[in-house]
N, C-alpha and C positions, 0 to 999 in steps of 0.2 A: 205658275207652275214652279218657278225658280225657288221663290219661297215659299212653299207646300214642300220642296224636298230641302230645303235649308232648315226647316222647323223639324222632317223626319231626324235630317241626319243630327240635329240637335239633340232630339229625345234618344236616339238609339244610343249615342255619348252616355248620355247621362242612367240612361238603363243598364251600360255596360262598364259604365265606373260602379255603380251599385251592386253590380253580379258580381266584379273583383272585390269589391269592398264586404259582400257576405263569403267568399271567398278567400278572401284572407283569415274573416272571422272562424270559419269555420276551419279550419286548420288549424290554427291557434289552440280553438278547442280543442280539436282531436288529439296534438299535441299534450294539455292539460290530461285528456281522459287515457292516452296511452300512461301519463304517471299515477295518473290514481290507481290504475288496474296495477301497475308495479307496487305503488305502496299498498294497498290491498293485500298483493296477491305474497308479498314480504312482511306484514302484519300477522297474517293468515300462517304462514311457513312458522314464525315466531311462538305464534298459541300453540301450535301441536307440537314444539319445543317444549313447551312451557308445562301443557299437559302430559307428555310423555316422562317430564323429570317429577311432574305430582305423583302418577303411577310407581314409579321405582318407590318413590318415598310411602308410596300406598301398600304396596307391595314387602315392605321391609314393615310398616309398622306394623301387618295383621300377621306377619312372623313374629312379633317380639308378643303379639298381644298372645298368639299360643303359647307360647313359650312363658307367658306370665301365665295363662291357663292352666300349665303343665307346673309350674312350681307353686299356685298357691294349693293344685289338687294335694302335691308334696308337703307343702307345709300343715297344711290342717290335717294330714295324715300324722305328720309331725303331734301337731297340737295334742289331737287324740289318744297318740301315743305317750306323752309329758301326763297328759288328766288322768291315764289309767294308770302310770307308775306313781304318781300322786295317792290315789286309790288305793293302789297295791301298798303302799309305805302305810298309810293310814291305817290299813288293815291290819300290816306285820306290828303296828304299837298298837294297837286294839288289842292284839292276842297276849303280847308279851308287855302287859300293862297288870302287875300281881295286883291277885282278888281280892278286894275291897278298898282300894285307891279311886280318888273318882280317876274319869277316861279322861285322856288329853286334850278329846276335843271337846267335852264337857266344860273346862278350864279354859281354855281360847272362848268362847261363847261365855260364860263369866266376864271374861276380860273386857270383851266386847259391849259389854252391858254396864259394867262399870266404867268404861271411854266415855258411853255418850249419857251415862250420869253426869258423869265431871263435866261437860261439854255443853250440857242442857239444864242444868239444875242453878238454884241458885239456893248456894245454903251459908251456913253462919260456917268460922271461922274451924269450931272445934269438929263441928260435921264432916265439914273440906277436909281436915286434916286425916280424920277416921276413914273417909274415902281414898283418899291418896296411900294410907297405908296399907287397905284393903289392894288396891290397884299393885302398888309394890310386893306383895306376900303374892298374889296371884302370877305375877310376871317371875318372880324368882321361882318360885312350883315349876310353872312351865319350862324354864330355863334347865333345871335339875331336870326333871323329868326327860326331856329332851336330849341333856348330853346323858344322860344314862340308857335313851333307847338307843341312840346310837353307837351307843358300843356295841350294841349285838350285830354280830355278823351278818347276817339276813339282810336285817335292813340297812347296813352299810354297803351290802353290797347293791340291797334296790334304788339307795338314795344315788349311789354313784351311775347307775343306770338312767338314771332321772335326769343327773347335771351332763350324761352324753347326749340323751336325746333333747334337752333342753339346749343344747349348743348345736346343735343341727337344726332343730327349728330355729334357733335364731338366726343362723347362716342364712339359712332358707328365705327366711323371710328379711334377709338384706335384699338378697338377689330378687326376690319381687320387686321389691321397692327399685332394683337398681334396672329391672327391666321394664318396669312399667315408666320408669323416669324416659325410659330410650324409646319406649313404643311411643310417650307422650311426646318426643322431639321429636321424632319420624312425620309425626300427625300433626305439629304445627309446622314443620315445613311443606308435606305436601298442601294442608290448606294456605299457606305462603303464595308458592306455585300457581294455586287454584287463583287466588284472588289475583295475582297479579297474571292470570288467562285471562281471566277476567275484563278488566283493565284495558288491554293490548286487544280482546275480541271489541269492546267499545270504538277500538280507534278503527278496527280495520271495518267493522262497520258503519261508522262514518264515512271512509274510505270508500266504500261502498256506494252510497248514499251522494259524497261528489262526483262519484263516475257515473251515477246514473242521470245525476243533473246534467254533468257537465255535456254527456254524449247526446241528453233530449235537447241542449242548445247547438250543439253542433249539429242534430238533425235538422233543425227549424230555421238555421243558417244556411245550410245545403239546399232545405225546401225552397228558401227566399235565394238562391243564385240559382238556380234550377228557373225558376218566374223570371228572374231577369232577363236569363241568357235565351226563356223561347221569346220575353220580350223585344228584345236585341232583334232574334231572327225572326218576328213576325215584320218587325221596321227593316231589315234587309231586306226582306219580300218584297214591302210595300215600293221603298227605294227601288229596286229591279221593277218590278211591275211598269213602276212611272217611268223608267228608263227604255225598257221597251217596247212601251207605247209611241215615247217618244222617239223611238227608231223607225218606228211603225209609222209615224206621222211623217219624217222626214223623208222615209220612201218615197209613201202615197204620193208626197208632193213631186216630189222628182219625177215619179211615173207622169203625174198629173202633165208637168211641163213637159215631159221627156214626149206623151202622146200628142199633147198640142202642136209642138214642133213638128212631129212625125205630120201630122195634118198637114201642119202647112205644107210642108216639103212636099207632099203626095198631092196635092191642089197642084201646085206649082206641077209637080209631074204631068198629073190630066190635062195643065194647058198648054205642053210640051216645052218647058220652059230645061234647059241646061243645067243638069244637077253635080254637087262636086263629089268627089268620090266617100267624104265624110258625112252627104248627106246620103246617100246611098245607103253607108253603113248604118246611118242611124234608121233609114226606114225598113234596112231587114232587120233590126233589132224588134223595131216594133211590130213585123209580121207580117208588114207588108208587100215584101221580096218572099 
């Protein structure tokens, strides 16, 4: 029996160094999985940083993108208005081009045509040369011609109308350029932003990803000192059990002698034999007083 409870109280040791020893483990973990949930949950705070500064920048480029909306609708009203004073001028030397001069834009179309002769042709020497003079007598025509329509008032006054609204569409169409440049800085920094939420959501879902590991090991650590420690108290039982049997044995026994004695004593009685007063006590113990 000694050693049946020498061998329990051995294993119950070593079951309850193992329930500390997942016990520690698991702590540890828990430990571990309390910082991943902080870095997580600080990764996490970081992204809607991240995305809230891409929105500003989202939010400013589709302002800059109307706002190019609105100046190239400006410009090409512009533009329209330039082609029609164009128009109108071409008209005003149409009219006041005297009758039987060819028209001037007759001579520009000429001019034209003898460009891409010179440019396309391949000819002898004296040809080239009758070309190039042709091309000269043509370009001074038009030259004459031209400073003499613009003396006329009319179209000095339309040509002058022409070079204001030609300087306003060019304005015009800086400031496109200069806002579509700004809309296109707005839109690579909030995609900037974007990718780098990106980026930091990758980590916080990793992040993730170890606190989920880390807390299924601290369960499975918890589960294994949970086994140990009813281990533990199934071998305190057992120990108790054997222990109060063996109380239980030690009575019986004592009762065993304690009535044997009483016999004797109570023999001795029946054969009126002189009893001490301790044997007295011991026979009303045993029920026989």
């Amino acid at each position: 029996m000694t050693e049946l409870m020498s061998e329990l109280r051995e294993k119950r040791n070593e079951r309850n160094i193992e329930a500390e020893k997942h016990k520690r483990t698991r702590d540890e973990l828990n430990d571990k999985t309390k910082q991943w949930v902080g870095r997580r949950d600080e990764l996490n705070a970081k992204v809607r940083e991240l995305i809230d500064e891409a929105a500003v920048h989202r939010d400013k480029r589709d302002k800059l993108n109307l706002d190019v909306k609105g100046a190239k609708e400006e410009r090409d009203k512009l533009n329209r208005a330039v082609n029609e004073n164009i128009d109108r001028i071409n008209r005003l030397k149409r009219r006041h081009t005297p009758r039987g001069e060819v028209p001037l834009n007759r001579l520009k179309k000429d001019l034209r045509d003898l460009e891409f002769r010179q440019m396309t042709s391949v000819m002898k020497i004296d040809k080239e040369r009758q070309l190039v003079e042709a091309l000269s007598g043509v370009k001074d025509t038009i030259d004459e011609r031209e400073k003499e329509l613009e003396k006329v008032e009319e179209i000095q006054e339309a040509i002058r109308e022409l070079e204001s609204v030609k300087s306003e569409a060019e304005k015009c169409h800086e400031n496109v350029g200069k806002l579509a440049d700004a809309a296109q800085e707005e839109h690579d920094k909030m995609m900037a932003y974007y990718e780098k939420s990106d980026g930091v959501r990758k980590q916080a879902d990793d992040a993730q990803e170890q606190f989920i590991r880390t807390k299924m090991m601290a369960d499975e650590e918890h589960k294994n000192h949970i086994v140990m420690i009813r281990e533990v108290h199934d071998f305190d039982k057992m120990v108790s059990g054997i222990r109060r049997k063996q109380r239980r044995a030690r009575v019986d026994k004592y009762e065993t002698v304690a009535k044997r004695e009483a016999d004797d004593i109570y023999d001795r009685f029946k054969k009126g034999e002189k009893l001490s007063t301790e044997d007295l006590m011991t026979l009303q113990k045993s029920g026989y007083l």
